[in-house]
N, C-alpha and C positions, 0 to 999 in steps of 0.2 A: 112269358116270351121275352120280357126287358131284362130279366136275371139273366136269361140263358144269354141275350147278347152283349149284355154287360161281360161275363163271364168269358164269352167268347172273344172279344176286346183285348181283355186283361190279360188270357191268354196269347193272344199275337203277340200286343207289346213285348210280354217277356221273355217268348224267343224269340223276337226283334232283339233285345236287349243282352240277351244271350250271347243271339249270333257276332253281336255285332264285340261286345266282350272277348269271345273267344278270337276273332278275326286279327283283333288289336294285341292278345295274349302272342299269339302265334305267329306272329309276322315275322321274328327274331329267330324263333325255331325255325320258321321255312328260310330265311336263308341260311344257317345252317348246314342244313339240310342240302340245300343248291350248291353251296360252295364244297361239300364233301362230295357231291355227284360228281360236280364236275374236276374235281382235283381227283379224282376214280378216272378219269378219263372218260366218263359218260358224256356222250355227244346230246342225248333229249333227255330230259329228266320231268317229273310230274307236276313239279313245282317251279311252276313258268310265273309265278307271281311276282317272284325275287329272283329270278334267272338273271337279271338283265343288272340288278344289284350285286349278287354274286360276280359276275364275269368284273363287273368295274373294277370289286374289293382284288378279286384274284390279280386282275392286270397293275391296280396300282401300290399292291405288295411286293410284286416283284420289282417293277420300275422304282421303288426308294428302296426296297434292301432289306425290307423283312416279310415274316414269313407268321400266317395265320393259323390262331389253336384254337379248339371248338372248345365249350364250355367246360365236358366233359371230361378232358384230355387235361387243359388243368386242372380240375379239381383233383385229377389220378394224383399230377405229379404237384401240387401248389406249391411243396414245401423246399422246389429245384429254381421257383423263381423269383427275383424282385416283383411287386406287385403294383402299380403305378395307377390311382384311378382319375381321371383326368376331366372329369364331372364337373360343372360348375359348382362355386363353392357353394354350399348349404345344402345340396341335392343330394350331399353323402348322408347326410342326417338320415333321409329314408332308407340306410344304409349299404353296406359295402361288401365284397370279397372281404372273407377273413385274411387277415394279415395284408390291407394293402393300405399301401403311404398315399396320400393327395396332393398331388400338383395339378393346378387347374391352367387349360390353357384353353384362347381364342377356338373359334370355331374354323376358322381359314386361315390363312399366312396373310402377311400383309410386306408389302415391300416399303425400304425405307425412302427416303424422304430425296434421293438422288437415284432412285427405280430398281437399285437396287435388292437383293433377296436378303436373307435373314436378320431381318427385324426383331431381337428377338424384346424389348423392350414392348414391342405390339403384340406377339405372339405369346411371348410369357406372362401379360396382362400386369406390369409394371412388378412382377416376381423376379427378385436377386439370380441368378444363374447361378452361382455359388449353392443355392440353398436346392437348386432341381440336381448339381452337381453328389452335394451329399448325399441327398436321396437316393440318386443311382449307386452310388457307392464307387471306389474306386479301380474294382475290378472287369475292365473294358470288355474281357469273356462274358460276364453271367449273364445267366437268361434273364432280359426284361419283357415283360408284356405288359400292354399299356390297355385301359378300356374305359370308353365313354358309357352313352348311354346307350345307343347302338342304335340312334337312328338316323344320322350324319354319314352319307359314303358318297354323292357326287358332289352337289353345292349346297349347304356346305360341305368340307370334306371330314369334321369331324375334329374335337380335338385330341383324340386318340390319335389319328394321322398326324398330327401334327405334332403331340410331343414323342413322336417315333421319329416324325426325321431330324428334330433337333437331335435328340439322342445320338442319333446317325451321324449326323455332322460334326457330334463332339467325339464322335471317337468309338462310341459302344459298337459292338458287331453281333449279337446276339441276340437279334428283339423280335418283340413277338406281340400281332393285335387280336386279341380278344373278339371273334367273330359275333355279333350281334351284340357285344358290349354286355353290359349289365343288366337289358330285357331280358335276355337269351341266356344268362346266367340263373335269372329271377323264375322264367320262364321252365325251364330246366328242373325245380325245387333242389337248385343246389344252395348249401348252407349261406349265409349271411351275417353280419353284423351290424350291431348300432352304437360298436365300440368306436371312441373317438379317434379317426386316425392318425397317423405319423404324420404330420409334416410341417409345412416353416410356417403354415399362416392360418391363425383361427379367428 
């Protein structure tokens, strides 16, 4: 009888452990999921978890000027765009989108020091602008898409949001955030790397 409920124990925990695994796996793919509902023009969707993350992402892509691509949709076209991961630095180490350069930024905006908005000596976390300038490259068309970790969307707002609208302000028109970031990438079993990335600061 002390086996059996030993046994019986051991098994709870581990679909305790499971469930709770799979909840944390998936949270990236349901919104996703929510944000593709509801950009279908679907008014209920099943996936009321991230509904309310969804609507924020939708509302505040369009209020700064770019526009949201699911995992999937880059991976189709990866090789149409600049790839920007915007991760705190050493978080790339557990690696990256294939082919994408590192610029790390704040998690929120922060104004300057007369209340001012674009700070960017705050926001680009003491990063040269010359060296996020190269990285985008010169051509103010190409599609950039930019992607955090993908669990930053009201407060903070993420620094994916963030190096989109500097982007925005210097000029680029073509940008693009990465829906559920690098979970929902991972999440996905789309490919990965632990290749060192491109960028100004190692």
């Amino acid at each position: 009888m002390k086996k059996f409920l030993i046994c019986c124990i051991a098994v709870w925990l581990c679909i305790g452990c499971s469930e709770k695994q799979q909840s944390k796996e998936s949270k990236y793919l349901a919104l996703v999921a929510a944000v593709e509902s509801l950009e279908k023009g679907n008014s209920t969707t099943n996936i009321t978890s991230r509904l309310d993350d969804a609507q924020a992402l939708i509302l505040r892509s369009k209020f700064s000027g770019y526009k949201l691509i699911s995992p999937q949709e880059l991976n189709k076209n990866n090789d149409e765009f600049v790839i920007i991961a915007s991760l705190p630095r050493g978080i790339y180490n557990l690696g990256l989108i294939p082919h994408a350069k590192f610029f790390e930024f704040a998690q929120s905006p922060s104004l300057n020091e007369d209340g001012s908005d674009w700070n960017w000596s705050a926001d680009g976390l003491e990063r040269n602008q010359e060296d996020f300038l190269s990285l985008l490259g010169e051509n103010k068309q190409a599609k950039i898409v930019f992607y955090d970790n993908g669990d930053d969307i009201l407060s903070p707002v993420g620094s994916a949001h963030l190096g989109l609208i500097w982007a925005k302000h210097l000029g680029y028109e073509n940008l693009y955030r990465l829906i559920g970031g690098f979970g929902a990438w991972k999440d996905s079993g789309l490919p990965t790397t632990t290749e060192v990335p491109e960028c100004c600061q190692m």
